[in-house]
C-alpha positions in Angstrom: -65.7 102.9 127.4 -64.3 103.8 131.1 -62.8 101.3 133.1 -65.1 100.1 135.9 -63.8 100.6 139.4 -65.2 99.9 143.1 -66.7 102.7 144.9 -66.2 104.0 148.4 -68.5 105.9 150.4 -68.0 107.8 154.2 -70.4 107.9 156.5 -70.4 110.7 158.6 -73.0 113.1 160.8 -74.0 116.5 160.3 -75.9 118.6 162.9 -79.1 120.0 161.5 -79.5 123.2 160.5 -82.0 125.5 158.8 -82.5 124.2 155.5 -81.9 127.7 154.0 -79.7 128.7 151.9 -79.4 132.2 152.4 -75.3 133.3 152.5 -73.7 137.1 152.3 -70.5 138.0 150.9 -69.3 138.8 147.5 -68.4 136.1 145.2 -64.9 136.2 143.2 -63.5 134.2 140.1 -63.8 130.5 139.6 -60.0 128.8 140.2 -59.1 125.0 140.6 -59.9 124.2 144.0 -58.4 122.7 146.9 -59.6 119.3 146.2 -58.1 119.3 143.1 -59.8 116.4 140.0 -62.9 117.3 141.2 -64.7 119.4 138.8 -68.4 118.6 139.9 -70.0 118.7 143.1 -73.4 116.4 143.1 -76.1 116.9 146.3 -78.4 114.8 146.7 -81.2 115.4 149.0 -83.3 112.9 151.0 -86.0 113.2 153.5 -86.2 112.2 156.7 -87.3 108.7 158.0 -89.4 109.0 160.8 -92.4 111.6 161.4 -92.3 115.0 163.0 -94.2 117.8 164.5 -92.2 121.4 164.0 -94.8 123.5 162.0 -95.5 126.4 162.8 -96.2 130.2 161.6 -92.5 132.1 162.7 -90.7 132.2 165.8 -91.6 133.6 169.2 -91.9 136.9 169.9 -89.0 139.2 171.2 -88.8 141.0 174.2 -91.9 139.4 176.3 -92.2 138.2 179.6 -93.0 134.9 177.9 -89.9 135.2 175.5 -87.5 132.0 176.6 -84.0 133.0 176.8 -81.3 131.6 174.7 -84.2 130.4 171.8 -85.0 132.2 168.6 -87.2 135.0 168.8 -88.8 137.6 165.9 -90.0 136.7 162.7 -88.2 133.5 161.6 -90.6 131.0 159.6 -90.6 127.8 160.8 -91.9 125.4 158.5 -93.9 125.8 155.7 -94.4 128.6 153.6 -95.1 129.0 150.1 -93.1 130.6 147.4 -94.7 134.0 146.2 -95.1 132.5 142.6 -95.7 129.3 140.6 -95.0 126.4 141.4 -97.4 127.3 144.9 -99.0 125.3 147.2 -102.3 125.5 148.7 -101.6 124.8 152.2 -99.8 127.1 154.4 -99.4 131.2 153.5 -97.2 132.5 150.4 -93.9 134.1 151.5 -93.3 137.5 149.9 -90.2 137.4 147.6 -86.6 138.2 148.9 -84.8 140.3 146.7 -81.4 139.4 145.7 -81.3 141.0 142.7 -79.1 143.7 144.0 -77.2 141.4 146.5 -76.6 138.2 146.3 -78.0 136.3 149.1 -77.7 132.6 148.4 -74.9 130.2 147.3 -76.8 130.2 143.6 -76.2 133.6 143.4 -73.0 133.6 144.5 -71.8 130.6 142.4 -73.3 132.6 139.1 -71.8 136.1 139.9 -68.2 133.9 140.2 -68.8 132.1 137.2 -69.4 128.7 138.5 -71.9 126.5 136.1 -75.0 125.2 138.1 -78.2 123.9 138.6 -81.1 122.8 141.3 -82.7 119.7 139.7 -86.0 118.5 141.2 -88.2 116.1 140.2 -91.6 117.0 138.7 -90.3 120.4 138.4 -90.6 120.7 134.4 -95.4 119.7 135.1 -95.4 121.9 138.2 -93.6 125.3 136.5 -95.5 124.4 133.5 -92.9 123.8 131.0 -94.8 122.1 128.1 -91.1 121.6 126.2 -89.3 120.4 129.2 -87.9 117.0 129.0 -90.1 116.1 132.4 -93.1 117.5 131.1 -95.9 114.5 131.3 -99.2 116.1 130.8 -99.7 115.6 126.8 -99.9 118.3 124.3 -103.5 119.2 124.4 -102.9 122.6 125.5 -106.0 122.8 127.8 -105.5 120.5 130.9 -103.4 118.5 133.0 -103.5 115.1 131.9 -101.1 113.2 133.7 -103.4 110.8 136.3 -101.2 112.1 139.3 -101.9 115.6 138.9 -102.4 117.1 141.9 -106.3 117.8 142.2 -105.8 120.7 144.7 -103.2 122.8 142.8 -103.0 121.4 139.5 -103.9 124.8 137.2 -102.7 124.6 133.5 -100.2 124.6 132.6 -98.9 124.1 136.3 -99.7 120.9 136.6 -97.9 119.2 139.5 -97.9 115.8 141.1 -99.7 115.1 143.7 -96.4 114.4 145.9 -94.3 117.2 144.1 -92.9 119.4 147.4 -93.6 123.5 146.6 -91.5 124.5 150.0 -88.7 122.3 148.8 -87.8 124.8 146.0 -85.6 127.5 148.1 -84.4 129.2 144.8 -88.4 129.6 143.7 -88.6 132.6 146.9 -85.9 134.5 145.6 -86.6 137.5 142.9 -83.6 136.5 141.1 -85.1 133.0 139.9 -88.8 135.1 139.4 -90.8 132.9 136.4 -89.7 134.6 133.2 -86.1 134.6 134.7 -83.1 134.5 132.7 -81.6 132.9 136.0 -84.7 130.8 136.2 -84.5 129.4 132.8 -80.8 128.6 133.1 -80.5 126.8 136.8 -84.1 125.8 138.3 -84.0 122.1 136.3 -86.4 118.8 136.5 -84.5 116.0 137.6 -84.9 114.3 134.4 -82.4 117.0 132.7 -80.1 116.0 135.5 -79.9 112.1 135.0 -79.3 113.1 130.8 -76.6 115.1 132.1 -74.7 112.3 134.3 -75.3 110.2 131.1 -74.2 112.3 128.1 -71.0 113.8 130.2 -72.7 117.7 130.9 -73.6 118.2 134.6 -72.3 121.2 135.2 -69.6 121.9 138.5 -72.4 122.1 141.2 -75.4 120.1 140.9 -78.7 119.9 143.8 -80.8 117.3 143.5 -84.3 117.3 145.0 -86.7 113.9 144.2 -90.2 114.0 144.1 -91.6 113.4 147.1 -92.8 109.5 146.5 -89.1 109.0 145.8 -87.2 110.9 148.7 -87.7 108.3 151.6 -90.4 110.4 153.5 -92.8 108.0 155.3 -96.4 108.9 154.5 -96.4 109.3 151.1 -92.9 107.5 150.1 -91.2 104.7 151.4 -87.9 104.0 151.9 -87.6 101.4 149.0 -88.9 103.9 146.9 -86.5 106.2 148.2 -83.4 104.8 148.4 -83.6 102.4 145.0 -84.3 106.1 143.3 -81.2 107.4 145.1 -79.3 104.1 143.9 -80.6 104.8 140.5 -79.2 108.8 140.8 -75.7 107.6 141.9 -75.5 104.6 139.3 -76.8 108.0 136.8 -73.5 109.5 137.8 -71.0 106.7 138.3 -71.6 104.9 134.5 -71.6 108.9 133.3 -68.3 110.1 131.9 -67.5 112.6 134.3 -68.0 110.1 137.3 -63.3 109.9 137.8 -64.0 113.8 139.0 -67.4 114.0 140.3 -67.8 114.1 144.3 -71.4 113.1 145.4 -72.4 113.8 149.0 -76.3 112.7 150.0 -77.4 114.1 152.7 -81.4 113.8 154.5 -84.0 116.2 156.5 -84.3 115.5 159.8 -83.6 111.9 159.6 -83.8 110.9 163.2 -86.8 113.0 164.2 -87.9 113.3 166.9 -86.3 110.1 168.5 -82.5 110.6 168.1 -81.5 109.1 171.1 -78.7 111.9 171.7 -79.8 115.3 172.4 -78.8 118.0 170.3 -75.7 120.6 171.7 -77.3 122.8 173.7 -80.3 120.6 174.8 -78.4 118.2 177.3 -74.9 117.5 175.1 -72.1 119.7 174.9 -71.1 121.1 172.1 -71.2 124.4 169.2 -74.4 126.0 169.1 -76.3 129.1 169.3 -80.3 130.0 169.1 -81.0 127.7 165.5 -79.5 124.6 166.5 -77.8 122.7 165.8 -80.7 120.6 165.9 -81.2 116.4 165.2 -78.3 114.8 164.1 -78.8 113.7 160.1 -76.2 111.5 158.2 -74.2 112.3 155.2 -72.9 110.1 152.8 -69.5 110.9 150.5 -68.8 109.0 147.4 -66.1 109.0 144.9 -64.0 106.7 142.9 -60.7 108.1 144.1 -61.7 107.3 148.0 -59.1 104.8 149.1 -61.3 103.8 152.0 -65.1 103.3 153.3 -66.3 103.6 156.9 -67.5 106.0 159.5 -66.2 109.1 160.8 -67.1 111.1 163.8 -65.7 114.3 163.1 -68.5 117.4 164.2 -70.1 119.1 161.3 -73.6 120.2 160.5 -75.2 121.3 156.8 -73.5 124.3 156.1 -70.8 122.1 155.9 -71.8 121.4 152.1 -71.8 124.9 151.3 -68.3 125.4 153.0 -67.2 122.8 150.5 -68.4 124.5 147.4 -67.3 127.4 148.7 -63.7 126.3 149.3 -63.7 124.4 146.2 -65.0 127.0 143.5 -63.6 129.7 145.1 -66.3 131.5 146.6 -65.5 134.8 149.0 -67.6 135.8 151.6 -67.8 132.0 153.3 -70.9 131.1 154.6 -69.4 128.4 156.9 -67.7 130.5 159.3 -71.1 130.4 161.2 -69.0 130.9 164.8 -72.0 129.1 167.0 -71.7 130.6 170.6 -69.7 128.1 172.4 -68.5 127.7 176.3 -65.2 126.8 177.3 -63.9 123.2 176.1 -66.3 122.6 173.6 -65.7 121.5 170.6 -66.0 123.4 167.7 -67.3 122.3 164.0 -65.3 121.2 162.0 -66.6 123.6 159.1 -65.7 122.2 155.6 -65.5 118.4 154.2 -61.8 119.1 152.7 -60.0 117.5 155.6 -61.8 114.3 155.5 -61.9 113.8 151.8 -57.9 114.5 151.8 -57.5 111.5 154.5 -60.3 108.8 152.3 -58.0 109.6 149.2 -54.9 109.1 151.5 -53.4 105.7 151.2 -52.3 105.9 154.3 -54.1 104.5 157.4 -56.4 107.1 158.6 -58.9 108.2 161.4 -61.6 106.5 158.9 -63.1 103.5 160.6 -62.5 100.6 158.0 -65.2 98.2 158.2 -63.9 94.4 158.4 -63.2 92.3 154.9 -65.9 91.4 153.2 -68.6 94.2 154.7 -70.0 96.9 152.6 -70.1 100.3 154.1 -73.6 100.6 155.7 -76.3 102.3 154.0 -77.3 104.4 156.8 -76.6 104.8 160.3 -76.1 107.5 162.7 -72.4 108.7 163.2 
């Protein structure tokens, strides 16, 4: 048995950022990182809580008399494609597969070629990619149909059979040729969220772990809620912190575009100072850190955005090339971001006081708030 100790959590706010996760560089040898104990890396993924209106096909075009100055132009897809294979959507127009099997192009990739142990874990994965054997897999053994009674009636094709709320664009490593179906790559890090909650249990996650729910269980208002949402993200954590590896696991959760289209403070760029260039940063989202070794809960206010995240696996694991160093165009006296998490997970394991706001005796750190 492991002793049971309290838990802190951080509240802070990231600026948002393309969702991708697209990253050059070559990768170099695993080593004990910066933030020393911690030997897994958890990411959890919510939704956002309040409705939006950014489809589109791509970007504006370049070099028009209608091209606005200082947005993106050329062909940048905006929200939604599908993934040029199974698991696929109906809706919206498949995106042809990048190749990265020559390069490696996103922080999976880069993570495997430095020998880093991984996985995306979604839920409903195992029905939607058709793994009949996969501990997800809900659709009996008849080998004919989809029997599960929340099959999704407009893409459900045996054996893909997905839920009726499972998310194809919320897949990123599913449009790279490296994770193509009959995949060694596939096989070994695209996961269902089931595997990942055995894992927490039985003491195997391995060192970097994403987590993507299903979509009646990520918070997103239409077809989840957020009691579904967050008691599922309770449930993930709890997964994790009565897991034996939970002394030197590091979970951050982090959302879409939480605040919408209603954040009552404009992004930098659009009215408030601050790093940016032609993507963003965009709404501000919160983030929420949790570990057993945090000495402290609260709120801080430090500037970061989502590549933040990846800066941290990539300082922790060792990881050349670093995505972070995104160098937003900035004018004189702004603030730059802050880049990586290290420096405020060093001062929540400091003893000492700290920048953290501590919240008054008795309180529990909020749930969710904007930083």
């Amino acid at each position: 048995m492991h002793r049971s100790r309290r838990l802190h959590a951080v509240l802070v706010s990231l600026s948002m950022l393309s969702a991708s996760l697209l990253a050059a560089g070559p990768a170099v040898a695993a080593h004990n990182g910066p933030l020393g104990n911690y030997k897994h890396l958890v990411v959890i993924y919510e939704e956002n809580h309040s409705l939006t209106s950014v489809d589109g096909n791509v970007t504006q075009v370049c070099g028009v008399p209608t091209t606005i100055s200082g947005l993106a132009c050329g062909d940048w897809a905006v929200n939604t494609l599908q993934p040029p294979w199974e698991p696929q959507g109906s809706f919206g127009a498949a995106e042809p597969a990048t190749d990265d099997t020559r390069t490696a192009l996103n922080i999976g990739d880069r993570m495997s070629d430095a020998g880093v142990s991984w996985a995306w874990y979604a839920g409903g994965w195992d029905n939607a990619n058709g793994n009949k054997i996969g501990a997800g897999w809900t659709n009996g053994s008849n080998g004919s149909s989809c029997t599960d009674p929340n099959v999704s009636t407009a893409d459900g094709q045996y054996p893909n059979c997905p839920d009726s709320s499972f998310q194809f664009h919320h897949q990123p490593f599913n449009y790279f040729s490296r994770y193509a179906p009959s995949t060694a790559d596939r096989d070994a890090h695209l996961k269902d969220e089931v595997e990942f909650i055995a894992s927490a249990q039985d003491g195997t996650l391995p060192q970097v772990s994403f987590v993507k729910p299903l979509g009646n269980e990520n918070e997103h208002p239409g077809y989840s809620s957020e009691p579904n949402g967050s008691d599922h993200l309770v449930d993930l954590i709890k997964a994790i912190e009565t897991g034996p590896q939970a002394g030197n696991t590091l979970i951050v959760v982090t959302y879409d575009e939480f605040g919408g289209s209603w954040d009552h403070v404009s992004p930098p760029g659009l009215g408030t100072s601050g790093a940016h260039d032609q993507f963003g940063p965009s709404t501000r989202i919160p983030a929420i850190l949790i570990a057993r070794n945090f000495t402290s809960s609260g709120v801080d206010h430090t500037v970061y955005d989502t590549t933040s995240i990846m800066a941290t696996i990539e300082h922790q694991f060792g990881l050349a090339g670093r995505y972070s160093a995104r160098q937003p165009r900035r004018r004189s006296g702004e603030r730059d971001l802050e880049g990586w998490l290290g420096p405020l997970i060093e001062r929540l394991r400091d003893k000492r006081p700290s920048c953290v706001v501590r919240l008054p005796a008795g309180r529990a750190a909020p749930k969710s708030a904007l930083a």
